[in-house]
C-alpha positions as CSV (number, residue, x, y, z in Angstrom):
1,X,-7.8,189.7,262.1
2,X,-9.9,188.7,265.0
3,X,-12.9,186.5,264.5
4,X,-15.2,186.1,267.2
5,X,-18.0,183.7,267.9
6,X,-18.3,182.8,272.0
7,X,-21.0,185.4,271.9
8,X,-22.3,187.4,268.9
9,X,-20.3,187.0,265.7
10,X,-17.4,189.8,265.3
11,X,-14.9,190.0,263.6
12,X,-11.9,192.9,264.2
13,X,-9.0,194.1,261.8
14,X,-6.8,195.9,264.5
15,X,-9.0,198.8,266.0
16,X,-11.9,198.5,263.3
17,X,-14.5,196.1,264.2
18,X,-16.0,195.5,260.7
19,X,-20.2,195.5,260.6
20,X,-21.6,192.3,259.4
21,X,-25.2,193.3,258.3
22,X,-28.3,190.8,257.5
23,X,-29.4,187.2,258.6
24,X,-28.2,186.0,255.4
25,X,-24.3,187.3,255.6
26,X,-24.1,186.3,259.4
27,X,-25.3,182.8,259.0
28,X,-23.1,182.3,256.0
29,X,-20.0,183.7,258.1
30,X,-21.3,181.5,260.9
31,X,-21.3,178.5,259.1
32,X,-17.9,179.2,257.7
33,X,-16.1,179.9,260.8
34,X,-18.0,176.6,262.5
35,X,-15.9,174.7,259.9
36,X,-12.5,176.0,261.1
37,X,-11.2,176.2,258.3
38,X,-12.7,172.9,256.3
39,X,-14.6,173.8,252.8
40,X,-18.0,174.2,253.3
41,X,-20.2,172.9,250.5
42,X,-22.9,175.1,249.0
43,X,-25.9,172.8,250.0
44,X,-24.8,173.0,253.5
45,X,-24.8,176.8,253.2
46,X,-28.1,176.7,251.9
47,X,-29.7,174.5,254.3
48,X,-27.9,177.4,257.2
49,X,-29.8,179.8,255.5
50,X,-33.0,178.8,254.6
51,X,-34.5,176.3,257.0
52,X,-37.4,175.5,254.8
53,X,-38.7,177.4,252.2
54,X,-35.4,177.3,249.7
55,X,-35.8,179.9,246.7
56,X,-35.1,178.9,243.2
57,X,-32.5,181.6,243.4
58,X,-30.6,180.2,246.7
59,X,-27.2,179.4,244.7
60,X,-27.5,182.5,243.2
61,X,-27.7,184.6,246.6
62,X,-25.2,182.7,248.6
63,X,-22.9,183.8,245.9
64,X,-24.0,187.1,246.2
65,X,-23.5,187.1,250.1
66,X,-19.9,185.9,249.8
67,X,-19.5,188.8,247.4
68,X,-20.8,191.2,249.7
69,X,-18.7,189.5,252.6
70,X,-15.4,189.8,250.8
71,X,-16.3,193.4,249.9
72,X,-15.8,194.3,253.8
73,X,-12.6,194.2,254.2
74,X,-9.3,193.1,251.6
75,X,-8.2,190.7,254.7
76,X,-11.2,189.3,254.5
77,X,-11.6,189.0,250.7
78,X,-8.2,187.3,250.6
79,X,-9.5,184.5,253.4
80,X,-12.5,183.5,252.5
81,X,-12.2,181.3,249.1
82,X,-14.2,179.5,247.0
83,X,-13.6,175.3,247.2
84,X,-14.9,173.0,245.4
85,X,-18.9,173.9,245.2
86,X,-19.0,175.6,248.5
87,X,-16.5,178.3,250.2
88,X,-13.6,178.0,253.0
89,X,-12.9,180.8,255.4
90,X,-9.1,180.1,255.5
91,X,-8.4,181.1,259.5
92,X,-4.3,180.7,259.2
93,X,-2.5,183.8,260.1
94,X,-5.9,185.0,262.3
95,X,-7.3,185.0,266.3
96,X,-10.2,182.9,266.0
97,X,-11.7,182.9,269.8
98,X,-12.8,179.1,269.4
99,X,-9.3,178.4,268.6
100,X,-7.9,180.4,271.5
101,X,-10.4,178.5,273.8
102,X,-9.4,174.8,272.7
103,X,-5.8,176.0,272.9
104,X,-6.2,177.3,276.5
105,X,-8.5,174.2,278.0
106,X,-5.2,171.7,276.5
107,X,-2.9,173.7,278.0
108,X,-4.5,173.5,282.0
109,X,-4.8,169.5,281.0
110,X,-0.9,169.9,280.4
111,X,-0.4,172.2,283.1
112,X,-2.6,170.2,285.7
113,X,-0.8,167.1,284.5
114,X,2.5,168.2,285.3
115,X,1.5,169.1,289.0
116,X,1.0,172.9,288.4
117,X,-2.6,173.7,289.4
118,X,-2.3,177.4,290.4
119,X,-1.1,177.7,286.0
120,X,-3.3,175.5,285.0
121,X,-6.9,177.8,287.0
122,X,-5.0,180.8,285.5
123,X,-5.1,179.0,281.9
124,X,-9.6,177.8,282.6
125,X,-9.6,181.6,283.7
126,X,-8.6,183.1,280.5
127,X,-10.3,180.3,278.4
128,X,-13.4,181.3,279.5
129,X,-12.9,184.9,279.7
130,X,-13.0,184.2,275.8
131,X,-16.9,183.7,276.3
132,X,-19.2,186.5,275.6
133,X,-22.4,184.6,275.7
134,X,-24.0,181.8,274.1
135,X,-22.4,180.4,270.3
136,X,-22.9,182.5,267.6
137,X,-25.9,184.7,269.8
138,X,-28.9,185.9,268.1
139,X,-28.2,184.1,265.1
140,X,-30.7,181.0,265.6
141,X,-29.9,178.8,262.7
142,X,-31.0,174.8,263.5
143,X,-28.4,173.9,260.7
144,X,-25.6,174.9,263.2
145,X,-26.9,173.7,265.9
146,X,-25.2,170.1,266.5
147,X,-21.6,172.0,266.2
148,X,-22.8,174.9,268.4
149,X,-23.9,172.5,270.9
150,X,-20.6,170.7,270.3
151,X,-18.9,174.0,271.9
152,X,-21.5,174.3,274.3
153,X,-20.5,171.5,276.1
154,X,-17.1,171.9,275.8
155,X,-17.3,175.8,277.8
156,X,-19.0,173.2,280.3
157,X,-16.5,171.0,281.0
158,X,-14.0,173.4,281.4
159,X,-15.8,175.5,283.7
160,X,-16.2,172.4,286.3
161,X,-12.8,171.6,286.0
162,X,-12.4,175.0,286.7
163,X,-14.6,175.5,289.7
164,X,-12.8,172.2,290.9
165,X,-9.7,173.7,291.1
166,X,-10.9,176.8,292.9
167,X,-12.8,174.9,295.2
168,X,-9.5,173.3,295.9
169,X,-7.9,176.8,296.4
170,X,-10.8,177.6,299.1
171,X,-12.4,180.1,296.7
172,X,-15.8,178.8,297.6
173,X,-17.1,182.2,298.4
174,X,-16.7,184.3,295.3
175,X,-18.7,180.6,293.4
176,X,-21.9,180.9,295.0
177,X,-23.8,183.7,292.4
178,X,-21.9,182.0,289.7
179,X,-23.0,178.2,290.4
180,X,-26.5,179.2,291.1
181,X,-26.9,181.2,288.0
182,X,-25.4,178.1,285.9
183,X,-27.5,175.1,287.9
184,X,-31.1,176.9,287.5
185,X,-30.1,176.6,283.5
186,X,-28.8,172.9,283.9
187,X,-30.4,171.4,286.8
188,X,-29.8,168.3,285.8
189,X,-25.8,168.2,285.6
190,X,-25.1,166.6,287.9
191,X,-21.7,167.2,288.5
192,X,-22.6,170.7,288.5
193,X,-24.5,170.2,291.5
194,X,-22.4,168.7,293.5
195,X,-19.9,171.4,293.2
196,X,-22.6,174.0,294.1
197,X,-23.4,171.6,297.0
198,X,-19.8,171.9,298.6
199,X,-19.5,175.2,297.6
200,X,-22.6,176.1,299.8
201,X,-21.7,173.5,302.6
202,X,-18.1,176.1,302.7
203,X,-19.8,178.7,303.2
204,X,-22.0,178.2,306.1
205,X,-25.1,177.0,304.2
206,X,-25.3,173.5,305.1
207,X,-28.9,173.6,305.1
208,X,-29.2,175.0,301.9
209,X,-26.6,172.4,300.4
210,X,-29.0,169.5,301.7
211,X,-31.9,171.4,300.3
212,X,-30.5,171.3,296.8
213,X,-29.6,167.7,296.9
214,X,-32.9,166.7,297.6
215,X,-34.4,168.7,295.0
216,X,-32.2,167.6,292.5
217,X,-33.0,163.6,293.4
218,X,-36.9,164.3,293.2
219,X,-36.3,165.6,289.7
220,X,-33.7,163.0,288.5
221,X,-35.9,160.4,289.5
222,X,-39.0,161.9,288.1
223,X,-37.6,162.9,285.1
224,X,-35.1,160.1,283.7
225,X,-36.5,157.4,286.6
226,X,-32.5,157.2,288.0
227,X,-30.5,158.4,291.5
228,X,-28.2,160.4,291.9
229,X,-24.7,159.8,290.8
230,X,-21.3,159.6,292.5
231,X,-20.2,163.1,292.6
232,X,-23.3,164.1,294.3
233,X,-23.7,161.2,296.8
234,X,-20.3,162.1,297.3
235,X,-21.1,165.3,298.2
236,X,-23.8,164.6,300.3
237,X,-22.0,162.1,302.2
238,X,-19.1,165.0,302.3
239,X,-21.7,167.7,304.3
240,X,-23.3,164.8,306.3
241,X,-20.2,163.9,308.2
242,X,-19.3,167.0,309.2
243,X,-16.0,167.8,307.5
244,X,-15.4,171.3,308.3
245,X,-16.7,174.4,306.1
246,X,-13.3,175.1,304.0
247,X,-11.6,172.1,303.9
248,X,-9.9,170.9,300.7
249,X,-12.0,169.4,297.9
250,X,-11.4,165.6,297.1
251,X,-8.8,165.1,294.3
252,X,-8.4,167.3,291.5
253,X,-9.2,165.8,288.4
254,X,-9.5,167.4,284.7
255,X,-11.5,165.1,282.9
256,X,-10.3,164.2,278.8
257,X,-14.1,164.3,277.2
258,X,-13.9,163.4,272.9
259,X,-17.2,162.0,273.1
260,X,-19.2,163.2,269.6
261,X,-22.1,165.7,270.7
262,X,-25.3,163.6,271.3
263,X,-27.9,163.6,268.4
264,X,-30.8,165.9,267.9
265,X,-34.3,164.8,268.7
266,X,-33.2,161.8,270.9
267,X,-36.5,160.2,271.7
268,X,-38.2,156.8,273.7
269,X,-35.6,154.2,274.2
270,X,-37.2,154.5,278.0
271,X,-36.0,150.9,278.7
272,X,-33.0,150.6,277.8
273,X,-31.8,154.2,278.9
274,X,-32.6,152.3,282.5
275,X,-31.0,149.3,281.9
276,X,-27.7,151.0,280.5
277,X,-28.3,153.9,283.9
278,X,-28.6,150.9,286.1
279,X,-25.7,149.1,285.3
280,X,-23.1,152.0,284.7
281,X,-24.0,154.4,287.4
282,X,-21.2,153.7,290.1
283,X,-22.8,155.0,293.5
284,X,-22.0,153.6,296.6
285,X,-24.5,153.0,299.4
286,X,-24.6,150.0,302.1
287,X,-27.6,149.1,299.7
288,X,-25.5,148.9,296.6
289,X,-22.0,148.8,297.1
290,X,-19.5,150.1,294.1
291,X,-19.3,147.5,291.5
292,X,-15.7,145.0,292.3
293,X,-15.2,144.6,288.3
294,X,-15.3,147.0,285.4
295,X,-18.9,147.0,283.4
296,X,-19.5,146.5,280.4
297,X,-22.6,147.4,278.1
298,X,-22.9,145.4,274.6
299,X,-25.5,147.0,272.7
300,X,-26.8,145.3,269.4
301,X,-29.1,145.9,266.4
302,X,-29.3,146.0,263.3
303,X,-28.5,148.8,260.7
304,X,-29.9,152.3,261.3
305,X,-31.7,151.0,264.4
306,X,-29.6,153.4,266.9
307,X,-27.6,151.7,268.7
308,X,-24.8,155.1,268.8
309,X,-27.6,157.3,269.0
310,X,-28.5,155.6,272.1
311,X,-24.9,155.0,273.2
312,X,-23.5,158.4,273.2
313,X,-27.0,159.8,274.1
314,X,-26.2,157.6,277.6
315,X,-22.9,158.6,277.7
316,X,-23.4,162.0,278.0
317,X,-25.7,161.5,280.6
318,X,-23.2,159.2,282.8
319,X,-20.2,161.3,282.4
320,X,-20.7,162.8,285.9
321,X,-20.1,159.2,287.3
322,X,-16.9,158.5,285.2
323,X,-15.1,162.0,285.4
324,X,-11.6,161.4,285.0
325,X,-11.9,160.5,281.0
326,X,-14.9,160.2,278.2
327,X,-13.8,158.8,275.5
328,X,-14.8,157.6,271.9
329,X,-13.7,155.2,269.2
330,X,-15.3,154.3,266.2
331,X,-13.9,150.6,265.1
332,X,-15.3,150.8,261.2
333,X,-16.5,147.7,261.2
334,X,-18.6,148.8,258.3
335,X,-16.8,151.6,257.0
336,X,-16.6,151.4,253.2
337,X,-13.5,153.1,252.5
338,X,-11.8,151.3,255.5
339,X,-11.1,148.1,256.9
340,X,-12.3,147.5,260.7
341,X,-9.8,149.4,262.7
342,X,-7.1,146.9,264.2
343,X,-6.9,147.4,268.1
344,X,-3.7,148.5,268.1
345,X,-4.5,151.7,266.4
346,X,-7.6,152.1,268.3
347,X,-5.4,151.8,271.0
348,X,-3.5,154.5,269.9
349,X,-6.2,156.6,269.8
350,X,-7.0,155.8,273.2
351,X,-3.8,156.8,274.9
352,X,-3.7,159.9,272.9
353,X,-7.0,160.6,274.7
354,X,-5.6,160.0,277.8
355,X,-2.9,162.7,276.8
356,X,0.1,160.1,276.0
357,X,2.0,162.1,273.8
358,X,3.2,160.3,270.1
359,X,6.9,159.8,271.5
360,X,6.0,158.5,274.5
361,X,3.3,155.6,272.9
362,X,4.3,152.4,272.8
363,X,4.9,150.5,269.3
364,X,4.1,147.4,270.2
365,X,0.7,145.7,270.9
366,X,1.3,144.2,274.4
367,X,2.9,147.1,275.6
368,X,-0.1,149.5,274.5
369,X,-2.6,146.8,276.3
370,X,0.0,147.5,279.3
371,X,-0.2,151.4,279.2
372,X,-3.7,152.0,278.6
373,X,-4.6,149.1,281.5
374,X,-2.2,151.0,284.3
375,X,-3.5,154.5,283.8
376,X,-7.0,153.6,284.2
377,X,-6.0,151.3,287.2
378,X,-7.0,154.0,289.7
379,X,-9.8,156.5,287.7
380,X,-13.3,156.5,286.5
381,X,-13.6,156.5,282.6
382,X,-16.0,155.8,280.2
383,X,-15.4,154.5,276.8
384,X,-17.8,154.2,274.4
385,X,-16.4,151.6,271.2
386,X,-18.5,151.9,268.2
387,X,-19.1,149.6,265.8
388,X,-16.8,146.8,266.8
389,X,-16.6,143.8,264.4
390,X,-16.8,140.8,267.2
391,X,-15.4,140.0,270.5
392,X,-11.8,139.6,269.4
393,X,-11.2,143.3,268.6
394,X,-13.1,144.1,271.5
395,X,-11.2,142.5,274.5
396,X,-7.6,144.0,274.7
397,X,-9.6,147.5,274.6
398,X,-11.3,146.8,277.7
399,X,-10.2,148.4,281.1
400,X,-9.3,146.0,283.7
401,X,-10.1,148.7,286.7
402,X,-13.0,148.6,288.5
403,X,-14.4,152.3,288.3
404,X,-14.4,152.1,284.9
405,X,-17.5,151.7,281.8
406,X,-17.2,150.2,278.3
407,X,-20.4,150.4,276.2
408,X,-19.6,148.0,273.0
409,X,-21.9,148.8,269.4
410,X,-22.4,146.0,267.2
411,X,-24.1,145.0,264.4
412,X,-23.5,141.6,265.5
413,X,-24.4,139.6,268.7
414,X,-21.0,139.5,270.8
415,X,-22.0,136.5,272.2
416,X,-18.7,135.7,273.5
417,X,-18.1,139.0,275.6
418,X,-18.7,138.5,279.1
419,X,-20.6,142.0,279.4
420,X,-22.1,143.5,282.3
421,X,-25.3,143.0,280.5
422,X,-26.3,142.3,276.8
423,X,-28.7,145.1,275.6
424,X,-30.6,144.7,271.6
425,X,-32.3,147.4,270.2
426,X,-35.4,147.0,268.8
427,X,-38.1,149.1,266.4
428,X,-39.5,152.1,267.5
429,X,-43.1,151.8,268.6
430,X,-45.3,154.1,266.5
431,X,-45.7,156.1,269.3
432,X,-42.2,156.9,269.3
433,X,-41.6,157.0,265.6
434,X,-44.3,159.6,265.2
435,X,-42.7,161.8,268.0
436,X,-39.2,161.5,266.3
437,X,-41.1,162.1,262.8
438,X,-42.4,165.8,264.3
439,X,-39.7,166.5,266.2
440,X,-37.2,166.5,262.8
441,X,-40.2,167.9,260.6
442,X,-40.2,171.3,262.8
443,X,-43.7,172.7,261.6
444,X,-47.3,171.9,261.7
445,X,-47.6,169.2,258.4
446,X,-47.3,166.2,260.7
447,X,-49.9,167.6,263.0
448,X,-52.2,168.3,260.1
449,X,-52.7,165.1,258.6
450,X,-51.7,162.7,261.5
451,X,-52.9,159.2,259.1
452,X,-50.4,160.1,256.7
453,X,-47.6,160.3,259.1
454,X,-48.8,157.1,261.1
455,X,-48.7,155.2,257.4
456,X,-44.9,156.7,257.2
457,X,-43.9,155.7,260.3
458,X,-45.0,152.1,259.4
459,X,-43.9,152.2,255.7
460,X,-40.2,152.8,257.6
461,X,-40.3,149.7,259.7
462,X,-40.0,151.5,263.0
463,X,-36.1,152.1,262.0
464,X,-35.0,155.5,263.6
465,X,-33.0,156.1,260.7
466,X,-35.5,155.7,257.7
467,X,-37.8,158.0,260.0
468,X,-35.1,160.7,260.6
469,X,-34.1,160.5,256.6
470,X,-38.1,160.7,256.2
471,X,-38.7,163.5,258.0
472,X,-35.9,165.2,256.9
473,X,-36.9,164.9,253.1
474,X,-40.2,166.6,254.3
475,X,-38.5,169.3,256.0
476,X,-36.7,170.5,253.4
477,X,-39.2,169.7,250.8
478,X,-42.1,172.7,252.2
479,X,-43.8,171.9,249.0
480,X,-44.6,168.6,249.8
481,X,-47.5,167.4,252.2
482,X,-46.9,164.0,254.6
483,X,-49.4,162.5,252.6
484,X,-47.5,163.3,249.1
485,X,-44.4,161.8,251.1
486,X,-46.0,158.8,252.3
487,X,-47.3,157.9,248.5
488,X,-43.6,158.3,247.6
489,X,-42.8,155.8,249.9
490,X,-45.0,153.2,249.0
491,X,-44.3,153.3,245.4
492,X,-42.1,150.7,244.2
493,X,-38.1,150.8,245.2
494,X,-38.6,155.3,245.5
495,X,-38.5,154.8,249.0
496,X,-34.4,154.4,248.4
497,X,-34.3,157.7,246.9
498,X,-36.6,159.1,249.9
499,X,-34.9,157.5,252.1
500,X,-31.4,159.3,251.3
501,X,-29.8,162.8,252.6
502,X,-26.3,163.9,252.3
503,X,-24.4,161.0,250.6
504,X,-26.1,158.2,253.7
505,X,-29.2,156.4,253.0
506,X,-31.1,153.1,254.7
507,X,-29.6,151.5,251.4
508,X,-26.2,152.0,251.8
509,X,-26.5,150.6,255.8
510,X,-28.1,147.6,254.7
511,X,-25.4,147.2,251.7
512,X,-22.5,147.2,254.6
513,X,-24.0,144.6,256.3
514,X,-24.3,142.7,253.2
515,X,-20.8,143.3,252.5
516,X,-19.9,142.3,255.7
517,X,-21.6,138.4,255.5
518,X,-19.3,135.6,253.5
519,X,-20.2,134.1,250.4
520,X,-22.7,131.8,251.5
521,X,-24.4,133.8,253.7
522,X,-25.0,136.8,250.6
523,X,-26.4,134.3,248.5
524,X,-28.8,133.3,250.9
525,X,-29.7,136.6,252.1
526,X,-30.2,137.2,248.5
527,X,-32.6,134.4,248.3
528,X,-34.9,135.5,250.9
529,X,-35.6,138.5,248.9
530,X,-37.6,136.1,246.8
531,X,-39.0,134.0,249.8
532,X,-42.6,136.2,250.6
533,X,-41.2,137.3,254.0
534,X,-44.3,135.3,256.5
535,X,-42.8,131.9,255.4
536,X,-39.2,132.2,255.8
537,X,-38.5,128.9,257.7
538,X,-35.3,125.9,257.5
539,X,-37.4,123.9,255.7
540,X,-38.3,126.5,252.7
541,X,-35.2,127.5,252.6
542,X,-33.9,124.4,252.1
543,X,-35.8,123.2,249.2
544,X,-35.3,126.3,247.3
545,X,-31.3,126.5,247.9
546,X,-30.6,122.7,247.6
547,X,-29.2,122.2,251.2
548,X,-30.0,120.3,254.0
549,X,-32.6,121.9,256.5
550,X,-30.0,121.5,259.4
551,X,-27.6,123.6,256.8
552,X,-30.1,125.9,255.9
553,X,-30.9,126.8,259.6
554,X,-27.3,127.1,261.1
555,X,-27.3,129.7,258.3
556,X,-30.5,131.6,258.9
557,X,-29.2,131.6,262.4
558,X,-25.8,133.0,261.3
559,X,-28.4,136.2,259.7
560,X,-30.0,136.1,263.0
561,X,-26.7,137.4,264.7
562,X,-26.1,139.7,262.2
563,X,-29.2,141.3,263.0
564,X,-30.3,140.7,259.1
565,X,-33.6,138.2,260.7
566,X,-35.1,138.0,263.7
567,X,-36.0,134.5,265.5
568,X,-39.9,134.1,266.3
569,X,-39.8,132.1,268.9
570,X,-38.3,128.6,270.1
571,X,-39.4,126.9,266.8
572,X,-37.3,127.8,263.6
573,X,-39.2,130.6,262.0
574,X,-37.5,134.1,261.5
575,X,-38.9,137.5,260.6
576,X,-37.2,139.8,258.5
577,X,-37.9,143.6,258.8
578,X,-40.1,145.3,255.4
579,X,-37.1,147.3,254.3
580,X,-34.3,144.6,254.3
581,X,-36.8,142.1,252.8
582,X,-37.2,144.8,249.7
583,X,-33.1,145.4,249.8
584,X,-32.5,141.7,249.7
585,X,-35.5,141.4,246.8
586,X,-33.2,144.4,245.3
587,X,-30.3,142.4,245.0
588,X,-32.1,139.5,244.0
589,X,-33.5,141.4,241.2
590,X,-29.8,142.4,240.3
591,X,-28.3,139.1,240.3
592,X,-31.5,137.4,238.6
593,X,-31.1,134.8,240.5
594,X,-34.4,132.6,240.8
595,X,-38.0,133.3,240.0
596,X,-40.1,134.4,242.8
597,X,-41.1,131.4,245.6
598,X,-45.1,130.5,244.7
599,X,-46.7,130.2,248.1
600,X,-47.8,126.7,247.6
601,X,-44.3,126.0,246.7
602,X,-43.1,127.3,250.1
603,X,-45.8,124.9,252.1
604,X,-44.8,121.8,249.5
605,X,-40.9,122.6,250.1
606,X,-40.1,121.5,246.2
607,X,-37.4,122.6,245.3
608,X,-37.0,124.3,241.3
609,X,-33.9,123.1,239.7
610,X,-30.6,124.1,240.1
611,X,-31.6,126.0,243.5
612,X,-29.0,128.8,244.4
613,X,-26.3,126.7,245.2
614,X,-25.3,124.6,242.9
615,X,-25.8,120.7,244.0
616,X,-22.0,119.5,243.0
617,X,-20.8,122.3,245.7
618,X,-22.3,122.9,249.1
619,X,-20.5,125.7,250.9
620,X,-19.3,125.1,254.7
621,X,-20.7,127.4,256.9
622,X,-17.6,127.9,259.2
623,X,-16.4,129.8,255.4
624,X,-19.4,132.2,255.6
625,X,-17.4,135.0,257.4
């Protein structure tokens, strides 16, 4: 059985090509063969189906599609299965043309590798012969999109490194319809470009080639306010001295990409996408010579602000400048099932990126630190480390090599990493938060009652992820209005059950960070649930948890690096965003711990008996984790 979906979804028992009627059947199948493989729960199915607007009945006729899906064909009635709540389209035993595709693309990395470049074309040729036209085409479903965009980048990558390879086999003729068909649909690839640049340049179009670099550096820098990136300046520089129509392109490379597909909806961060642009684009020019030392990017912020949202979004946009490898591990430092991942593992993962295969890695520590340092000594990679812990898992990660760019996530302040630069992210400014809150929403309720949506994008604190979970309760609620949401959100402790989708929730963010802080430092994060949030200061503090003010403040400034407060200014007064001052109230109200602080009580400084630490014991702060 042959299931197809590079291009319009198929599916083939021998000669018979089975006929998959309805919107409802195909998105189902869709979403299914998406998985490869993995169970597929029914809400999920739903959501694939009905993008707003969910029938009482929806359970009901999913069932009934699966039904009439299975009734197609016994191969395909013995496949898919029921599991769990949801279904699985078991794929063993089948040609899936994804499958085929991901097989293919390895292979050439092998292949290419090993030295054998003619192979490893002929293996990127038959890949992408696989491709039929866009994922899954005609069947527009936003549920799918993320994984269909996940593929769409991939067919991307492998068709530079293919045009690479044929450039290096002088086939620079038989490119030019092709590459100007794919660069008017991603002008702003910029690796893309370039190829279509040397391509021209090889065939006798100089002026052209010039043309199109010029173009593509107006709309760069009006667009995302950056230059152009090494591969093109490289190619400019490769037409503007001369180097003969049809010589040899520069080294062949087939970049290892495992970055996670960027998110949906990315929006604002206008700042810091130049500050991050500015310090890891690598082009040379007698006015900015390439960089002697590695970079490295440490972004920080506190839960659900965005700081991988804004990472990977980056990434993707930089991997033209770092083309030999994109890579991606997440570090757990906050992973509830999981303790932080050690660096040796994640170094693991690493090298198996870079294609070391498991008898060839290194067991012991020093030796992985050795391996992963030489490979990278002579490319141009990009790693992106997510949620690190603190500096010490961080450094024998790093790369050593100078054309290489490590962007560092963090919860906490790595004050110790000597980064290329230090980058925190902050709230979303209403603007931006109302954009995101559309965007997510996908119809006109936002637009239609615009006070409502400005009250939920302050109710959420400016915190990307409290607006995203907002908006997506209201788009899959179609009965509810903004202002109806908004009302839920100001009501009490609801806003945790808003504020919720798909087992992740503002709640559970906030809780690992709490988990995260030591003893002391809970139970005086817990405190300040009690403390009305405009006079949290060392001196309130103090009096109502029986320590010394200089106590008190080294651990309010132990919160400050865990992004749990924020400092005011130069004298000792901190700010604590809305929703972790009504989580820490939450787990105040669970421990009943103290009575809330009377305002007079907080100017006075008294302090009620007993405190939260009791006054025999005064806990060290070097034990607070």
């Amino acid at each position: 059985m042959e299931l197809r979906i590079l291009g319009p979804l198929e599916i083939h028992v021998g000669r018979e090509r089975l006929f998959i009627s309805g919107t409802k059947r195909q998105a189902v199948l869709g979403a299914l063969l998406l998985a490869d493989g993995a169970p597929v729960p029914i809400d999920r199915l739903i959501d694939t189906v009905w993008e707003a607007d969910t029938p009482a009945t929806a359970v009901k006729q999913i069932r009934n599609a699966t039904s009439d899906l299975r009734r197609l064909h016994p191969r395909l009635a013995e496949n898919l299965r029921l599991a769990g709540d949801g279904y699985q389209l078991v794929t063993d035993g089948c040609e899936v043309d994804a499958a085929t595709f991901l097989r293919r693309t390895a292979e050439a990395r092998t292949l290419l590798a090993e030295g054998r470049a003619e192979e490893a074309l002929d293996r990127l040729r038959s890949a992408l012969a696989l491709w039929r036209g866009p994922v899954l085409e005609g069947l527009d479903r936003p549920a799918l999109q993320a994984q269909i965009a996940a593929l769409d980048e991939l067919r991307l990558v492998a068709m530079e490194q293919r045009v690479e390879l044929e450039l290096a086999a002088q086939n620079h003729h038989a490119l030019l319809g092709e590459l100007s068909t794919w660069v008017a649909r991603h002008p702003l690839r910029e690796r893309l470009v370039a190829q279509y640049m040397l391509a021209l340049h090889r065939s006798g179009a100089q002026a052209a080639a010039l043309k199109l670099f010029e173009r593509t550096r107006r709309t760069l820098k009006e667009e995302l306010g950056v230059s152009p990136g090494a591969d093109m300046q490289e190619a400019h520089r490769h037409i503007l001295q001369g180097i003969r129509p049809g010589s040899p392109a520069r080294g062949i490379r087939l970049g290892r990409n495992n970055l996670p597909p960027p998110a949906a909806h990315f929006t604002g961060r206008v700042r810091e996408q130049r500050v991050i642009y500015e310090a890891g684009r690598t082009v040379q020019s007698k006015e900015r010579p390439l960089k002697p030392a590695p970079v490295v990017i440490a972004i920080d912020g506190m839960a659900g602000i965005g700081k991988t949202t804004l990472a990977l979004h980056a990434a993707h946009h930089l991997t033209a400048d770092y083309p030999d490898a994109q890579l991606f591990v997440d570090m757990q430092a906050y992973a509830m099932t999981d303790r932080p991942r050690d660096p040796g593992t994640a170094l693991g993962i690493l090298l198996s990126g870079l294609g070391v295969p498991p008898e060839r890695m290194p067991r012991r520590m020093d030796e992985r630190v050795a391996l992963w340092r030489r490979l990278l000594a002579d490319r141009r990679a990009l790693i992106v480390l997510d949620n690190v812990t603190d500096t010490r898992q961080t450094l024998p990660l790093l790369p050593t090599a100078p054309g290489c760019l490590t962007v560092v996530t963090s919860r906490n302040r790595l004050t110790n990493l000597m980064a290329t630069c230090h980058l925190t992210v902050q709230e979303m400014s209403q603007s931006e938060g109302r954009t995101l809150f559309g965007k997510i929403v996908g119809d006109d309720r936002p637009r239609r009652e615009p006070a409502a949506v400005e009250h939920i994008v302050a109710l959420c604190g400016g915190l990307p992820l409290a607006i995203r979970l907002a908006a997506a309760k209201l788009r899959h609620r179609p009965g509810w209005s903004a202002s109806h949401l908004a009302a839920r959100l100001g009501v009490g402790r609801q806003w945790m059950a808003t504020l919720e989708a798909e087992g992740g929730s503002v709640a559970e963010v906030f809780r690992q960070s709490y988990e995260g802080l030591g003893t002391a430092q809970q139970q005086l994060f817990r405190l300040l649930g009690q403390v009305p949030a405009d006079r949290i200061e060392p001196r309130t503090v103090a009096a109502r948890a029986g320590l010394s003010v200089a106590h008190a403040e080294r651990l309010l400034e132990s919160l400050v690096d865990a992004h749990l407060l924020s400092a005011t200014g130069p004298e000792p007064r901190y700010a604590i965003h809305e929703l972790v001052h009504a989580f820490a109230a939450q787990l105040a109200g669970a421990a009943q711990e103290a009575p809330v602080i009377p305002a007079e009580q907080c100017l006075t400084g008294v302090s009620p008996a007993g405190g939260i630490f009791p006054q025999h014991h005064v806990p060290d702060l070097d034990g607070a984790g």
